[in-house]
C-alpha positions, 0 to 999 in steps of 0.5 A: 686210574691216574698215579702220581710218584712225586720226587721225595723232598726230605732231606738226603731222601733219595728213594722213590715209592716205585721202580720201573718195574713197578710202574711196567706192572701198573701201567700193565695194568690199564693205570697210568702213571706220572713220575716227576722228573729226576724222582728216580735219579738217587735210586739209580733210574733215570726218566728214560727208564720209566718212558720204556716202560710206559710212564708219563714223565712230568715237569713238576711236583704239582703235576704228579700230586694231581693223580687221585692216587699218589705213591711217596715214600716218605711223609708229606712235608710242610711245603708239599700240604698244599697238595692235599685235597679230600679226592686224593688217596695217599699211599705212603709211610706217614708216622703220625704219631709223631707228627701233629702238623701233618695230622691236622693238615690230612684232617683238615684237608679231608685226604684218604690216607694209608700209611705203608706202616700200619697196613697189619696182617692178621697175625701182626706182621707188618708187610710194608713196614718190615723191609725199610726195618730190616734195612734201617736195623743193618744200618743202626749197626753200621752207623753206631759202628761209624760213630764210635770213631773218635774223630766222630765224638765216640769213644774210640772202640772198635766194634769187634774188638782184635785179639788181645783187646775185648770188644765193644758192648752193643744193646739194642732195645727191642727184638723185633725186625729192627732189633734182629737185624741191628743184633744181626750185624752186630754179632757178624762184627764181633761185638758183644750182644745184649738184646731186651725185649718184654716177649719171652717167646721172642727171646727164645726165638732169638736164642735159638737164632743165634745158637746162643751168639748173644744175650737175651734178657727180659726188659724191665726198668731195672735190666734196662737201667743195667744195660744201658750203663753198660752199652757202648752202642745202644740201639733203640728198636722199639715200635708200637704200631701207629702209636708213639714209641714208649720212651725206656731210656731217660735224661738221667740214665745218661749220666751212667752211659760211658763218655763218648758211647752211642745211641742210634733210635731208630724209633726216632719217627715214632719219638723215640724209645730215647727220651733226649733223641730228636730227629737229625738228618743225613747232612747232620746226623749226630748231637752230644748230650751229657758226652754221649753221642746221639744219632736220629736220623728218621729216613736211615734207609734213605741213603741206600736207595736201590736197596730201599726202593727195591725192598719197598716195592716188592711189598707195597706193589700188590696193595698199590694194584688193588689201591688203583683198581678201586680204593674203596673195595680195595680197603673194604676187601683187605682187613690189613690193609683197611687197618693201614687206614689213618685219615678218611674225610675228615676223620681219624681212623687209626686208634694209636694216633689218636691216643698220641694227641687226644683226639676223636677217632673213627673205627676205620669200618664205621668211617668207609660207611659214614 
């Protein structure tokens, strides 16, 4: 089969949905694949890279989206709809919970469309989306960190504190990839470190994780209320699968925040688990609201591409094999990745995106065999 890896085009989105050795184990396999010039180049690989390992470099974005296969990493944007067609499989990050005009333009465009995050195992874990979380965790810290910098509208504290001064106070809502990670380097800093999360089992986990490191506390309005007015940085990490992030946090709760504290939600492409979180980009990261400073940039691990494009693939490679071998048997094979299913002739096929707009959806099972 014929893949298509086009150049990413969201703003500061410098990764690419496969690395040269990714695309030696495609072309390894009987399948080529085409890779638009310059699509690597922000990850460090340049076209000659993917020459030596059997690619086919081609001039232009319409020539890579021509492949009945495209990889990407991030969502199709508005401009790049036109490439949509009802014989094209499209593999990548998606989030249409968040986005009705991309899901229409997949409906209407009769696109297969397999989102890398809601390809689910049996136990729940998210293969694809789990390492771009773990990245987008250990930067919600880092940034949060950034932020706090008075000269960047913060409050002015130092994450860890020196002796003498305590340190800052960090919340992160949600246990889960994100929220481990965000905790992670949080308490690698020094920060004092609350986690919320409505699983009893996950914060015993995290208690035995981190040897009693952090706090953990059971989420509920009232201790999310507590937290928040306490926060110096508050991460949001809540993720529901496909479907929209519950917002925990509301416009009137700003109120109790600290002048100059910090939010980072990285549930921002899910709409966020902030209700005054909006996306942002890498070139403008951050807005004020009621003084305190918001960060919604919806491709965080963007900006560390090598990392993020290598993490990426060495999870989305044995799906994207099985994907070029035969699409259909490929999702009739494979219950995670058939859940990964969104959008099929037509039809929407992932639940929790069809909850997020009212609309009709087909069980992914019912849809292969319509």
């Amino acid at each position: 089969m014929r893949i298509g890896i086009p150049k990413e085009t969201k703003t500061h989105e410098y990764r690419v949905a496969a690395p040269p050795a990714a695309v030696q184990a495609l072309v390894g396999a009987g399948h080529q694949v085409l890779v638009e010039r310059g699509a690597g180049a922000g990850s460090g690989f340049d076209d000659d890279a993917y020459r030596a390992v059997g690619a086919e470099v081609v001039d232009s974005a319409a020539d890579a989206w021509a492949a009945p296969l495209v990889m990407k990493v991030k969502e199709p944007i508005a401009s790049e709809y036109g490439f949509l067609r009802d014989d094209l499989v499209l593999f990548t990050f998606l989030h249409l919970a968040a986005d009705r005009p991309l899901t229409d333009a997949l409906l209407a465009a009769g696109t297969t469309a397999v989102a890398y995050e809601t390809v689910q195992l049996d136990n729940g874990g998210l293969p694809l989306l789990t390492p771009m979380s773990e990245v987008a965790g250990r930067m919600a810290t880092q940034e949060g960190a950034h932020h706090l910098g008075r000269f960047l509208g913060g409050r002015g504290v130092l994450l860890g504190g020196v002796p003498g001064v305590e340190p800052a106070e960090v919340v992160v809502l949600g246990g889960g990839v994100v929220g481990t990670n965000a905790a992670r380097m949080a308490v690698g800093l020094g920060a004092r470190v609350r986690v919320l999360d409505v699983s009893h089992a996950r914060l015993i986990y995290l208690d035995d994780v981190f040897g009693g490191r952090l706090q953990t506390v059971t989420s509920h309005p009232g201790t999310v209320a507590e937290a928040v007015a306490q926060a110096d940085l508050l991460i949001g990490a809540v993720l529901v699968p496909g479907a929209r992030a519950p917002h925990l946090v509301t416009r009137e709760q700003l109120g109790t925040m600290k002048p100059g504290s910090v939010i980072v939600d990285v549930a921002v492409d899910q709409g966020g688990c902030i209700e005054t979180i909006r996306p942002t980009t890498h070139d403008h990261p951050t807005y004020v609201i009621d003084g305190v400073v918001h960060y919604g940039v919806a491709n965080m691990p963007g900006a560390v591409p090598n990392t993020s494009t290598r993490a990426l693939s060495n999870q989305t490679l044995r799906y994207a094999l099985a994907l070029a071998a035969n699409p259909l048997a490929a999702l009739h094979a494979d219950p995670a990745l058939l859940r990964g299913l969104n959008t099929y002739r037509g039809h929407l096929t992932h639940a929790g995106v069809a909850q997020a707009f009212g609309l009709p959806s087909l069980d992914p099972v019912d849809a292969l065999s319509a």
